[in-house]
N, C-alpha and C positions, 0 to 999 in steps of 0.2 A: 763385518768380516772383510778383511782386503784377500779381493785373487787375483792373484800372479797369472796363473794358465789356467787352460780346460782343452782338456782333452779328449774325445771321447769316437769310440769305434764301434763299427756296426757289428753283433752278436749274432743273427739272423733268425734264433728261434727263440721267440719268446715266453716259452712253458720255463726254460729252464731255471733256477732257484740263483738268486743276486745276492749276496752281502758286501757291507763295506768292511773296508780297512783302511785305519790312519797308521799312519809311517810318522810316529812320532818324532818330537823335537831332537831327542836324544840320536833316534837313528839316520836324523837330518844331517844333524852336524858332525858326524861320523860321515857321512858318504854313501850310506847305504841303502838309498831308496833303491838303485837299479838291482842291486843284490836280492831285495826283498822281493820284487817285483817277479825277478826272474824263477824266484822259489815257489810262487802261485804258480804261475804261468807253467812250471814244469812241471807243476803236479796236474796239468789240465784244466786249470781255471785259467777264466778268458777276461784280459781288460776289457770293460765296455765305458767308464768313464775314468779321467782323474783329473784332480787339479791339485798345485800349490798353493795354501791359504795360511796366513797366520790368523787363527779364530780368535773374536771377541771373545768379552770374559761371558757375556749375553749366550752367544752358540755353545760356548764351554758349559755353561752351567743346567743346559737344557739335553748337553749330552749327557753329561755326570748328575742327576737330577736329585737333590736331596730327600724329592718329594718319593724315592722308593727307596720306601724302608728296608725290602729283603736287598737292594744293591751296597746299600749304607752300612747296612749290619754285614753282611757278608763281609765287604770288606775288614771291618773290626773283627770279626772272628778269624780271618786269614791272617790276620795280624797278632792276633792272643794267640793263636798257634804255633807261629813265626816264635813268639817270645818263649814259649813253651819248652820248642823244641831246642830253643840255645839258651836256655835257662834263665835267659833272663826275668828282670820284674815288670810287666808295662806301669804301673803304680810308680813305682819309680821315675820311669823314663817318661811317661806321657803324662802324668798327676792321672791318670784314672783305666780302670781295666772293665769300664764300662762299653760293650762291644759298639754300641751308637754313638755313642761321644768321640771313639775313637776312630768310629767311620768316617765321621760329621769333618773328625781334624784332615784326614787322608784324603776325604771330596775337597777342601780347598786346599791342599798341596796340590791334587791332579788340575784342579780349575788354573791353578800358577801356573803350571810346568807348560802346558797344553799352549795356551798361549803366550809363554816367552820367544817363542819365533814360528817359522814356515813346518809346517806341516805337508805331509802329501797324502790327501784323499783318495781314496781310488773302489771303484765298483767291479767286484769282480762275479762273475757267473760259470755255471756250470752245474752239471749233477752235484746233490747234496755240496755245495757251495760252500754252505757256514760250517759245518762239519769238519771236510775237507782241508778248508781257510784255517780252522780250528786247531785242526791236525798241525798243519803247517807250520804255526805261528809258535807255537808250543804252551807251556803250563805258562800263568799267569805272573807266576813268582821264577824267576829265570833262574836260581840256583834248582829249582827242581825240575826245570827242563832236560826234555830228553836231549843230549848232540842228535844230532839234525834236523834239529828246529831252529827256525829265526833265533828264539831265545837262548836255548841252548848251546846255538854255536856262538854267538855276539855277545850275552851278557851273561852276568853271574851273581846281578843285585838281588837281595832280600828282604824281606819287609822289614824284619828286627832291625837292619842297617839301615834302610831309607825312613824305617819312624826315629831311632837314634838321631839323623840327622834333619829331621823335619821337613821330608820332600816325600814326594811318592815313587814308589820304586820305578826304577830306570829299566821296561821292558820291551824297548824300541816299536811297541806295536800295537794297537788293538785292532781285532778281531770281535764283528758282532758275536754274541753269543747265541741266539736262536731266532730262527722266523721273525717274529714281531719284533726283538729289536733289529733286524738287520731292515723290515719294512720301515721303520719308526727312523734310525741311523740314515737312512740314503734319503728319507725324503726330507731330514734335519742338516745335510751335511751338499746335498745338491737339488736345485729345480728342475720340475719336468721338462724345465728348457732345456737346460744339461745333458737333461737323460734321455733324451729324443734326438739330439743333434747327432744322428747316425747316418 
């Protein structure tokens, strides 16, 4: 993994709940980390670390991990639904409407995309943290984000469209999704050297 920066601030109380968020490729080359940044921050989350990294396919693969089947599958069923609701046929368009196969294809689109360039990492804290972050960042598929979320104001890609074109959908951001992975994400994504230099 090459890093560019690190940056990181002192939070002062340590009860309060951490998750990460990457500022993916997409919202890189757009201009939009200070955008993103500043829509945590205004909702009361606190930077405590960040850096610019372009991740190995190594980091990528241990964040997208094939080895969870309910993240794999999920994925594929967001996607059979996608096709669903615009009628499409995924048999058609993918050779199969098998929700793990079609995870399995979308984990190595995300593992591409991820590391095609600079990324920005960042730790953010605060009450109910990942929730919150959660809130913020909006629905995972950005045509059904709410306007005033990251995704809803910036993007409008959908899975039917991003599996048609053999990429993973363009959603400028993730956001850990609960406790253990936002434990699991900060400690894959930064060392406790990182996270102390306060």
């Amino acid at each position: 993994m090459k890093t560019n920066t690190l940056i990181t601030v002192n939070s002062g109380d340590i009860s309060m709940e951490k998750t990460l968020v990457i500022v993916k490729p997409d919202a890189v080359g757009r201009s939009l980390i200070g955008e993103v940044i500043s829509r945590y921050e205004k909702a009361g989350l606190k930077l405590v670390a960040a850096k610019m990294v372009t991740p190995s396919k190594d980091l990528a693969n241990q964040h997208y991990p094939v080895s969870r089947s309910e993240f794999i599958e999920g994925m594929g069923k967001k996607s059979l639904a996608s096709y669903a609701e615009h009628g499409l046929d995924p048999a058609k368009e993918l050779g199969t409407d098998d929700p793990h196969t079609i995870g399995l294809k979308i984990q190595g689109w995300m593992v591409d995309f991820i590391t095609s360039g600079p990324v920005m990492a960042i730790v953010l804290e605060g009450e109910n943290a990942i929730k919150k972050a959660r809130e913020v960042t909006g629905h995972t598929i950005p045509a059904q984000a709410e306007p005033g979320t990251v995704r809803g104001d910036y993007s409008d890609d959908s899975a039917a469209k991003a599996n048609r074109e053999k990429r993973p959908v363009h959603n400028l951001v993730h956001a850990s999704g609960d406790k253990q992975e936002a434990e699991f994400e900060i400690g894959l994504w930064f060392t406790e050297e990182e996270l102390d230099q306060r």
